[in-house]
C-alpha positions, 0 to 999 in steps of 0.5 A, a space after each residue: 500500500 503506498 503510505 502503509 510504509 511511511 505510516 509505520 517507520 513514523 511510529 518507529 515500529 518494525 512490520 513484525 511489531 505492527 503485524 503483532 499489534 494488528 492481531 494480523 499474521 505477519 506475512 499479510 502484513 509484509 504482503 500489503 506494504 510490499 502491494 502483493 496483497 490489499 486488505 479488505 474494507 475491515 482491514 482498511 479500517 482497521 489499519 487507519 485507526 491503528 495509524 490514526 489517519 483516515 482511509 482516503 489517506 492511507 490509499 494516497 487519495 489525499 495528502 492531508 491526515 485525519 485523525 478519526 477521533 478528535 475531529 481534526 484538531 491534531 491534523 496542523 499537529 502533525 503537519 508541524 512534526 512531519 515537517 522537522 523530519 530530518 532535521 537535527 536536533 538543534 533545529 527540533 529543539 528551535 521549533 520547541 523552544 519557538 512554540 513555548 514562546 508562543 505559548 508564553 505570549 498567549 498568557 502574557 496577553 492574556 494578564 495584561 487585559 
C-alpha cells in the first residue's frame, strides 16, 4: 500500500511489531506494504485507526491526515512534526523552544487585559 510504509517507520515500529499489534499474521502484513496483497474494507479500517489517519489517506487519495477521533484538531499537529523530519536536533529543539514562546505570549496577553 503506498503510505502503509511511511505510516509505520513514523511510529518507529518494525512490520513484525505492527503485524503483532494488528492481531494480523505477519506475512499479510509484509504482503500489503510490499502491494502483493490489499486488505479488505475491515482491514482498511482497521489499519487507519491503528495509524490514526483516515482511509482516503492511507490509499494516497489525499495528502492531508485525519485523525478519526478528535475531529481534526491534531491534523496542523502533525503537519508541524512531519515537517522537522530530518532535521537535527538543534533545529527540533528551535521549533520547541519557538512554540513555548508562543505559548508564553498567549498568557502574557492574556494578564495584561
Amino acid at each position: 500500500m503506498l503510505r502503509l510504509t511511511e505510516l509505520r517507520k513514523n511510529t518507529g515500529k518494525s512490520m513484525a511489531q505492527a503485524a503483532r499489534e494488528l492481531n494480523i499474521p505477519y506475512t499479510t502484513y509484509v504482503n500489503y506494504e510490499k502491494g502483493v496483497r490489499e486488505p479488505n474494507a475491515e482491514g482498511l479500517v482497521q489499519l487507519a485507526r491503528y495509524y490514526r489517519c483516515s482511509v482516503d489517506y492511507l490509499l494516497g487519495n489525499t495528502d492531508v491526515m485525519q485523525f478519526p477521533d478528535d475531529n481534526g484538531q491534531n491534523r496542523l499537529r502533525y503537519a508541524a512534526y512531519s515537517e522537522l523530519e530530518g532535521e537535527s536536533d538543534e533545529v527540533a529543539l528551535e521549533v520547541l523552544r519557538f512554540i513555548q514562546f508562543m505559548k508564553g505570549r498567549g498568557k502574557g496577553e492574556e494578564k495584561q487585559k
